[in-house]
mmCIF file of the C-alpha atoms, coordinates in Angstrom:
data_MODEL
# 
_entry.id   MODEL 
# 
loop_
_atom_site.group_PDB 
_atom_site.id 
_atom_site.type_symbol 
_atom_site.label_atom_id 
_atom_site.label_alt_id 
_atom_site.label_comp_id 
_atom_site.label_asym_id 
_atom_site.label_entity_id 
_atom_site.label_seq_id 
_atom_site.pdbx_PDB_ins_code 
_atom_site.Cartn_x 
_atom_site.Cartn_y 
_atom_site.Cartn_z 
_atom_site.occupancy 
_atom_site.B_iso_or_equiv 
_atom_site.pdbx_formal_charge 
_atom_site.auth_seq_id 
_atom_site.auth_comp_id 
_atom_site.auth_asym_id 
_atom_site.auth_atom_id 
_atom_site.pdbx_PDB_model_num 
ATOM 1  C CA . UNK A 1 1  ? 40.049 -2.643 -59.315  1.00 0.00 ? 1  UNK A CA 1 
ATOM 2  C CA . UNK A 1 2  ? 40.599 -1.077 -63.224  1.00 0.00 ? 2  UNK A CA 1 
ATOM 3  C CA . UNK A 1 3  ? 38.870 -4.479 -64.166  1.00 0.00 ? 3  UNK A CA 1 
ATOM 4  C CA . UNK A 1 4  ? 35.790 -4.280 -62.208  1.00 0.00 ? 4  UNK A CA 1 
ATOM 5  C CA . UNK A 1 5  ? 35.250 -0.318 -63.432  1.00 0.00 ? 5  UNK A CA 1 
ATOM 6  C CA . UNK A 1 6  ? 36.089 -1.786 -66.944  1.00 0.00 ? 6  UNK A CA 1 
ATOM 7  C CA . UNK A 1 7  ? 33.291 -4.153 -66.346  1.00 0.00 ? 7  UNK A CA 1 
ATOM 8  C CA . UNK A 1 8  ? 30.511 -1.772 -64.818  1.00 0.00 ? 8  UNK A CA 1 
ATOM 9  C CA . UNK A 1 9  ? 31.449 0.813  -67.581  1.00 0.00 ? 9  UNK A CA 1 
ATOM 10 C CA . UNK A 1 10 ? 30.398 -2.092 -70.405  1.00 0.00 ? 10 UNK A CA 1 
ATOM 11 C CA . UNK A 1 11 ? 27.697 -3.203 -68.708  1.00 0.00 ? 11 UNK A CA 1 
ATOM 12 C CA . UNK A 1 12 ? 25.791 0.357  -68.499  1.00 0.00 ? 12 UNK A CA 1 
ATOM 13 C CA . UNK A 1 13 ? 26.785 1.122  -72.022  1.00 0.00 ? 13 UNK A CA 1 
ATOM 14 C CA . UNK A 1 14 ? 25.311 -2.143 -73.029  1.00 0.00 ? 14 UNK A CA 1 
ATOM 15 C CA . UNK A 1 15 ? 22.229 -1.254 -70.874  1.00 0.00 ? 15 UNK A CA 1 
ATOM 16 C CA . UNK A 1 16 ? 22.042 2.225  -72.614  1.00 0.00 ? 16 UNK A CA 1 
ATOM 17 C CA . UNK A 1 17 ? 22.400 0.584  -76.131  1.00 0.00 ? 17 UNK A CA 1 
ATOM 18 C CA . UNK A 1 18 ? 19.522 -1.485 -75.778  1.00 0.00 ? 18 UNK A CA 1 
ATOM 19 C CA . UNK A 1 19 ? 17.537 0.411  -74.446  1.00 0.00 ? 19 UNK A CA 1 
ATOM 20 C CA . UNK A 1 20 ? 17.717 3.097  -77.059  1.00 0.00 ? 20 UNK A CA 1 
ATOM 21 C CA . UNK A 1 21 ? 17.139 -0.109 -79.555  1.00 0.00 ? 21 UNK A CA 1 
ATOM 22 C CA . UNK A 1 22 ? 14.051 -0.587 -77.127  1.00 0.00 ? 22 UNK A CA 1 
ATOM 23 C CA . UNK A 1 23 ? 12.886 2.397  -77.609  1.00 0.00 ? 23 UNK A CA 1 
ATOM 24 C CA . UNK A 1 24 ? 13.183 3.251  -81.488  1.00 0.00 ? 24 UNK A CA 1 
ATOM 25 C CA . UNK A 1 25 ? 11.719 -0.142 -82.255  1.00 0.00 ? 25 UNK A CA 1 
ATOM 26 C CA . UNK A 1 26 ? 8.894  0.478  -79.510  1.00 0.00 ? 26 UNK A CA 1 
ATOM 27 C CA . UNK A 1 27 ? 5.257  0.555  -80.829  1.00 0.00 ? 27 UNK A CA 1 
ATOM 28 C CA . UNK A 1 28 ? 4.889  3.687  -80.049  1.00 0.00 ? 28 UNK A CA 1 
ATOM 29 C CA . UNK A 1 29 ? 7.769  5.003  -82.396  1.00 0.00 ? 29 UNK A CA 1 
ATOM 30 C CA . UNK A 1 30 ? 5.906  2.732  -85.525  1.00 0.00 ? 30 UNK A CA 1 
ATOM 31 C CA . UNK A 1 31 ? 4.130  6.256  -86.998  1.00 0.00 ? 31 UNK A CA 1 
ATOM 32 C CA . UNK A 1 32 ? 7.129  8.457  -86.623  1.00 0.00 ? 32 UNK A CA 1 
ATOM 33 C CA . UNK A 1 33 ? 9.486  5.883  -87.610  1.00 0.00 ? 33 UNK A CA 1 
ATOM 34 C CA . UNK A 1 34 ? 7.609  5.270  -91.427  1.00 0.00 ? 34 UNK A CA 1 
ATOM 35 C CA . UNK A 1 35 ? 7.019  9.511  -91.468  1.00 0.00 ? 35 UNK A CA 1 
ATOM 36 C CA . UNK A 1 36 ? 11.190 9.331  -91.041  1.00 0.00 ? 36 UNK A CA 1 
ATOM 37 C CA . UNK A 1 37 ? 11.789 7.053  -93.809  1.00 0.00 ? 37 UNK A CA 1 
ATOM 38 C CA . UNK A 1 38 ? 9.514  8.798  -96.536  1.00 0.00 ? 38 UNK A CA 1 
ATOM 39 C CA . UNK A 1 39 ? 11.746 12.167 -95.731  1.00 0.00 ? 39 UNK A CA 1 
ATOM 40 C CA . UNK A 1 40 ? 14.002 11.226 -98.415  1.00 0.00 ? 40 UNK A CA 1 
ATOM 41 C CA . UNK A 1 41 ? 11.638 10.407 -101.048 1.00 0.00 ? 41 UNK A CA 1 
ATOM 42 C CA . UNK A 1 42 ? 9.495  14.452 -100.253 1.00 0.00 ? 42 UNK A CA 1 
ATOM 43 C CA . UNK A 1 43 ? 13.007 16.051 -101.290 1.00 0.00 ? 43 UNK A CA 1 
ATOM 44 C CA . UNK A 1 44 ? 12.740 17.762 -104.635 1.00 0.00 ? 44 UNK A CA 1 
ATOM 45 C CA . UNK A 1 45 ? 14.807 16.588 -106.968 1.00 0.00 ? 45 UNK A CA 1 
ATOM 46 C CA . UNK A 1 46 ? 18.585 18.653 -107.449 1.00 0.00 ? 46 UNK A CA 1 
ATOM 47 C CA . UNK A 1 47 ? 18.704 18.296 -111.516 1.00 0.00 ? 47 UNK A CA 1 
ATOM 48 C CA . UNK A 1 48 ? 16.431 18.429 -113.978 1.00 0.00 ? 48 UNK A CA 1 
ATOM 49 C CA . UNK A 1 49 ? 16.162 14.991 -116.112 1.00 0.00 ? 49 UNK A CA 1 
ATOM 50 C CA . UNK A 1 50 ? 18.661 15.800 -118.359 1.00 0.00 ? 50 UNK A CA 1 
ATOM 51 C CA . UNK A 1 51 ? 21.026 16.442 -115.973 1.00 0.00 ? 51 UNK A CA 1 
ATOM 52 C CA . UNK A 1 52 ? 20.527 13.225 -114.567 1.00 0.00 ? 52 UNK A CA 1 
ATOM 53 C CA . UNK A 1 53 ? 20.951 10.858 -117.164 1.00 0.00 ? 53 UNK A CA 1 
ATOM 54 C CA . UNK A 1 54 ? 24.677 12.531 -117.353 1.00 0.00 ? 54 UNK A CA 1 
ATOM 55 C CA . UNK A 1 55 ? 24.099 14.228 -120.704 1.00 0.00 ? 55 UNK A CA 1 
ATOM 56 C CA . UNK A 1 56 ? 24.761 18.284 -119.390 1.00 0.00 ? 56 UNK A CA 1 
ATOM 57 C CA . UNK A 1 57 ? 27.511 17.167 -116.815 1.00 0.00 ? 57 UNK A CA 1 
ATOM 58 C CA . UNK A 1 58 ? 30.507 19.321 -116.717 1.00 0.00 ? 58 UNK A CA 1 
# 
């Protein structure tokens, strides 16, 4: 009996997992799915250029 509720447990998570894949690679995700990857590149920057190169590190 534990093995067949084992079985139906893995089976539903599997059907959840792909269908969330589904979904975020659905066409209709395309637009907010490039928007989502840009977010990174909108962030100011933390240091100044100096900083960066390591030169006023302390």
């Amino acid at each position: 009996m534990l093995g067949y509720l084992s079985a139906i447990v893995t089976a539903v998570s599997m059907g959840t997992f792909f269908g969330i894949v589904w979904w975020a690679c659905s066409r209709g995700r395309q637009s907010a799915n490039r928007e989502s990857a840009m977010l990174p590149f909108a962030l100011p920057d933390e240091f100044g250029q100096g900083q960066q190169d390591g030169a006023n590190r302390s």
